[in-house]
C-alpha positions in Angstrom: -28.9 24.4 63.9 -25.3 25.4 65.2 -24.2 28.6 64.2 -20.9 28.0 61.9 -17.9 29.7 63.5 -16.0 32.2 61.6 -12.6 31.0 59.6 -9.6 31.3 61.8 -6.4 32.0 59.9 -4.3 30.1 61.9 -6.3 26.4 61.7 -5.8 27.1 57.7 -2.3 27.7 58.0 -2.1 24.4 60.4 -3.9 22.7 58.2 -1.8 23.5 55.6 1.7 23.7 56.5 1.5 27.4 56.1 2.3 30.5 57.8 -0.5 32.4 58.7 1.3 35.6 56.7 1.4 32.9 53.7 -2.3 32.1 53.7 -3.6 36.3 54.5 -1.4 37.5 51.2 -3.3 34.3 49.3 -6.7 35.2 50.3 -5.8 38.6 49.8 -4.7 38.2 46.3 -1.5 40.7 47.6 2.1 39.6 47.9 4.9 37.2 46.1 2.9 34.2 46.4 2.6 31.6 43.6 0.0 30.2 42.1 0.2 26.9 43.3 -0.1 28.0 47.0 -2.8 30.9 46.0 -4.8 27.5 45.0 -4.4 25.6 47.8 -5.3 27.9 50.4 -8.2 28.8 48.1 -9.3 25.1 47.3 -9.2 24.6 51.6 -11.4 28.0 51.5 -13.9 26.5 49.8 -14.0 22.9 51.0 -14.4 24.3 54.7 -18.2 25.8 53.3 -16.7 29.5 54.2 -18.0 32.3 52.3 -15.8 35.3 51.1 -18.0 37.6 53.8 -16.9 34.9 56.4 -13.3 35.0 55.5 -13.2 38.9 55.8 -15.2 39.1 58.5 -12.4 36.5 60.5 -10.1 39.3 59.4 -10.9 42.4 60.9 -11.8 40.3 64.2 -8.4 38.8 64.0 -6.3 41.2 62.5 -4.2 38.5 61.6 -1.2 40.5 59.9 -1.1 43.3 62.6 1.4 43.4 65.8 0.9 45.7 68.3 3.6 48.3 70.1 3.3 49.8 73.1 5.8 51.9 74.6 6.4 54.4 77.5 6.7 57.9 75.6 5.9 57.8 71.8 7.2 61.3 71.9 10.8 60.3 73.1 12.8 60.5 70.2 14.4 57.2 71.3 10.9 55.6 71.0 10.2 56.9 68.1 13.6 55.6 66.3 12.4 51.7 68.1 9.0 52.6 66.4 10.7 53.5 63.1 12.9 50.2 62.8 10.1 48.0 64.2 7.7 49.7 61.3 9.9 48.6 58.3 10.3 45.7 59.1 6.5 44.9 60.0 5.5 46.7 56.7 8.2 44.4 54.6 6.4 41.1 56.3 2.9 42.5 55.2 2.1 43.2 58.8 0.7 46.7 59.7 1.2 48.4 63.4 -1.1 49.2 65.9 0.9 51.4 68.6 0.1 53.0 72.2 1.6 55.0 74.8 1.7 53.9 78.4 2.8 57.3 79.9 4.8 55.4 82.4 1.9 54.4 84.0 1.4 50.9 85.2 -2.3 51.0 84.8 -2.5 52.6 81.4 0.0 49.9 80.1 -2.5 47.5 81.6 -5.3 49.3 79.6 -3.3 49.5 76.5 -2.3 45.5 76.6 -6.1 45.1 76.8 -7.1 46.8 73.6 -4.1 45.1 72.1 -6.0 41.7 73.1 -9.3 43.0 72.1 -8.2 44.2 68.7 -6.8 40.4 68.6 -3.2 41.3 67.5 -0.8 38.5 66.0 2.0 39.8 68.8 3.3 42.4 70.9 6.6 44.1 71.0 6.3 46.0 74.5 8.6 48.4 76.5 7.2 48.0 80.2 6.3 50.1 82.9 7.3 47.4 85.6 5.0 43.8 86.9 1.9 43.7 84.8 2.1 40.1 85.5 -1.6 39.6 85.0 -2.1 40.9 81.4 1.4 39.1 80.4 -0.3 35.7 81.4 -3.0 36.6 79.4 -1.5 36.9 76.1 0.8 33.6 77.2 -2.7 31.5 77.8 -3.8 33.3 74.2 -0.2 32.3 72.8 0.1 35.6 71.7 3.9 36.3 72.0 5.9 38.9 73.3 9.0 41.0 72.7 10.2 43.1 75.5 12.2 45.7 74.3 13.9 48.7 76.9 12.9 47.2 80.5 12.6 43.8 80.3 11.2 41.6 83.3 12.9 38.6 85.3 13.8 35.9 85.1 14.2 36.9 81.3 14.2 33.3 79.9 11.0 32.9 80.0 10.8 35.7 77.1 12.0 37.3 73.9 13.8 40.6 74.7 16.2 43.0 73.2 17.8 45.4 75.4 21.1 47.3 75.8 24.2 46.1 78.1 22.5 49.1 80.4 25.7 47.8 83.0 28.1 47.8 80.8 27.3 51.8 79.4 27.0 53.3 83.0 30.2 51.7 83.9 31.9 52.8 80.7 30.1 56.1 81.1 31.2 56.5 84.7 34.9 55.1 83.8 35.1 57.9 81.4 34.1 60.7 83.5 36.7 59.3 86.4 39.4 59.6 83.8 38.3 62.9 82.6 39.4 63.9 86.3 35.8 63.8 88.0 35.5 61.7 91.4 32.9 63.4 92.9 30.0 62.1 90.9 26.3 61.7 91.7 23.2 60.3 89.3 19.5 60.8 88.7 18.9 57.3 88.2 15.5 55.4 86.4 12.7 53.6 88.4 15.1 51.5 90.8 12.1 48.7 89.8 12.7 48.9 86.4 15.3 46.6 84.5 16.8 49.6 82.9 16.9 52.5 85.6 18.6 49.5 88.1 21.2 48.1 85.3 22.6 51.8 85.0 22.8 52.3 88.6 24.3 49.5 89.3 27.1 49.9 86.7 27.5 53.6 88.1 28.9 52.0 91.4 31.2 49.4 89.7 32.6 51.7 88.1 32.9 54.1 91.3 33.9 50.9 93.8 36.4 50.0 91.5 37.9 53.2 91.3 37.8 54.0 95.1 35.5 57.7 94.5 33.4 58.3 97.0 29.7 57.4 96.6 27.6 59.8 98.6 24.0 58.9 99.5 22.9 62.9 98.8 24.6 63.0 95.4 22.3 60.0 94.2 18.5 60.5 93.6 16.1 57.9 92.1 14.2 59.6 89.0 11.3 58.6 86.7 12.5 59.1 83.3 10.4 62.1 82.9 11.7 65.8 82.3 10.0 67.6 85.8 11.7 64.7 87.6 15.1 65.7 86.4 14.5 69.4 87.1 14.2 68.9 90.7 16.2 66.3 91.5 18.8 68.5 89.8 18.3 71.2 92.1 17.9 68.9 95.0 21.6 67.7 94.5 23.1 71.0 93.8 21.5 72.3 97.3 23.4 70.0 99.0 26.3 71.2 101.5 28.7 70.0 98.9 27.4 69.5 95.5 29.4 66.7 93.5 31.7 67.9 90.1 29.5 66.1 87.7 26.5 64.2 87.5 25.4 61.3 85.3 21.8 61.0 84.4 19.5 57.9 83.3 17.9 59.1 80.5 17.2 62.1 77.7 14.3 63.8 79.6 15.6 64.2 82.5 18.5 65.3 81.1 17.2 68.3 79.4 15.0 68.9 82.4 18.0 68.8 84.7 19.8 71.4 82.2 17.0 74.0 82.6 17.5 74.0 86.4 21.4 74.4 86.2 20.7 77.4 83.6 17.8 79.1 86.0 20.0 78.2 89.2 23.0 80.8 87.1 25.3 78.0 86.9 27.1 76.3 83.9 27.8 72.8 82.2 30.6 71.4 82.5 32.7 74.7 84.1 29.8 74.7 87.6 28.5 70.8 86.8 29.2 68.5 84.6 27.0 66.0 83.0 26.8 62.8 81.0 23.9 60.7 80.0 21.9 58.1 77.9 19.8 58.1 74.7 20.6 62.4 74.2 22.2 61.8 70.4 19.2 62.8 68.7 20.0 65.1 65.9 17.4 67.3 66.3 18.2 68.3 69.5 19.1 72.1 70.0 20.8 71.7 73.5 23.8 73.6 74.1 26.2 72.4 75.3 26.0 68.8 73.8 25.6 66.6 76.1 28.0 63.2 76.4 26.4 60.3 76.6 26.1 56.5 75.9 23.2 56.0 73.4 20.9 52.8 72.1 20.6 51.5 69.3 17.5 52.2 69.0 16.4 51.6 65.4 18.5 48.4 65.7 16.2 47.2 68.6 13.2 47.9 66.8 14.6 46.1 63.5 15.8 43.4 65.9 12.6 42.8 67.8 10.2 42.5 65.1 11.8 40.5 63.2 12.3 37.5 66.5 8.5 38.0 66.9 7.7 37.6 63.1 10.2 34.3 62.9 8.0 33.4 66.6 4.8 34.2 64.3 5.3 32.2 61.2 7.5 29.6 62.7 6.0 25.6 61.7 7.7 25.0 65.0 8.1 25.9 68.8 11.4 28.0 69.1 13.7 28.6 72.0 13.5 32.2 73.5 15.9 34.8 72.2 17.3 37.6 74.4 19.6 39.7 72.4 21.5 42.5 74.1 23.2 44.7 71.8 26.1 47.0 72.7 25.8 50.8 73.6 27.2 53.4 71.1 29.2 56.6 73.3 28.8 60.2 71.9 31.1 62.4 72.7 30.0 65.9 74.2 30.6 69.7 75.3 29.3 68.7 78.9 32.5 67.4 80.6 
């Protein structure tokens, strides 16, 4: 005799004409759902031969109303804002989260896409380390979606993203410091490899082209987002013959690292070195002086992408790809 195979949420919801969020709340008994549709998707229950164990069993393997998130640093207060507005929006749907932390390591990202396959989420809202080509394919084969959020890969129509003009804030950022009297500028830029770190560089020499100031190969290191990387390359450009006026950095951590070494090295911001930077408005911060910078929205790109990978989830029909790229917000600072 052939074992029976356990209920699968979404061949109900096929069945009928219902989205697989729709038929979890009715065999939950949880959520606005009337009557009518509690029946039908109770009736369909029943005339498939399932039994209630079968049903919940097809649930925990499925966990039908859960999307995963994995990010780089669940400890970055950026991060945890995405996390935040990705949360109440999941949690208003009737989906819960299950999150991890890549550590900006390829190969833990590729670890933590697995477990979010084995745990059999609806979809993933995932801010990359760089290529994990492999897994990505996976979850496409699966038609599990995903949302990048932060780095997203090329070509980008192939995928839902939200992201930040990343060009258009280094230029703006860069364009401001110019006007502020600053030409000689250098940068701690992101992973060169990495949509993000590349968009900010690349806007950081529009802007300098376009204003003719000078960009000096000594002046520019390539970073990796994390606080010891900003420490050193710090020091590294301020041991140079000539150290440059002011320096614009690619994120928060290496920010704050990069302020330590000015401190031990006896110098001060902006009257030794100037700086500006990204994502460094969080109000908990106790950094002196403030620094300047151009900021995400992050709560915005959380909201943003769970709500294109819900309407992806409970859609009756295949949709066209959305990549929404929001605008920066500018800070103002004591660091310039």
């Amino acid at each position: 005799m052939n074992k029976q195979k356990p209920v699968r949420l979404r061949d109900l919801a096929f069945e009928l004409n219902l989205s697989v969020s729709t038929v979890s709340r009715a065999m939950s008994g949880k959520g606005r759902i009337s009557d009518k549709t509690r029946a039908r998707v109770l009736k369909a229950i029943k005339k498939s031969n399932y039994t209630p164990n079968d049903v919940a069993r097809s649930l925990r393997m499925q966990n039908a109303m859960s999307i995963g998130i994995i990010v780089t640093d669940i400890t970055n207060s950026f991060f945890a804002s995405v996390i935040k507005g990705a949360q109440s929006v999941s949690r208003e749907k009737g989906y819960s989260i299950l999150l991890s932390n890549s550590d900006e390591n390829i190969l833990y990202e590729a670890e933590a896409m697995q477990l979010m396959l084995e745990k059999q989420v609806s979809g993933l809202i995932l801010a990359s380390v760089g290529n994990n080509g492999p897994r990505i394919d996976q979850f496409r084969s699966l038609n599990i979606p995903i949302v990048f959020i932060d780095n997203t890969p090329e070509p980008i129509t192939s995928f839902d993203s939200v992201s930040t003009d990343n060009h258009k804030a280094a230029y703006c950022l860069t364009t401001r410091l110019i006007e502020k009297g600053y030409r000689e500028i250098g940068m701690i830029t992101g992973p060169l490899n990495q949509s993000s770190g590349r968009q900010r560089y690349e806007g950081f020499q529009s802007a300098m082209n376009e204003h003719g100031a000078p960009l000096r190969a000594e002046w520019i290191r390539e970073g990796d987002f994390q606080m010891e990387s900003g420490m050193v390359l710090m020091r590294r450009i301020l041991e140079t013959a000539r150290p440059p006026r002011a320096v614009i950095i690619s994120n928060n951590y290496m920010t704050y690292g990069a302020a330590k070494t000015i401190k031990r090295m006896g110098k001060s911001i902006p009257d030794d070195v100037a700086l500006a930077s990204f994502d460094t408005d969080d109000p908990t911060s106790l950094s002196s002086p403030t620094i300047a910078s151009m900021n995400q929205p992050a709560v915005e790109i959380g909201t943003k992408a769970a709500e294109i990978l819900i309407n992806r989830l409970t859609a009756k029909q295949p949709l066209p790809h959305a990549n929404l790229v929001l605008e920066p917000v500018f800070t103002d600072g004591d660091s310039w």
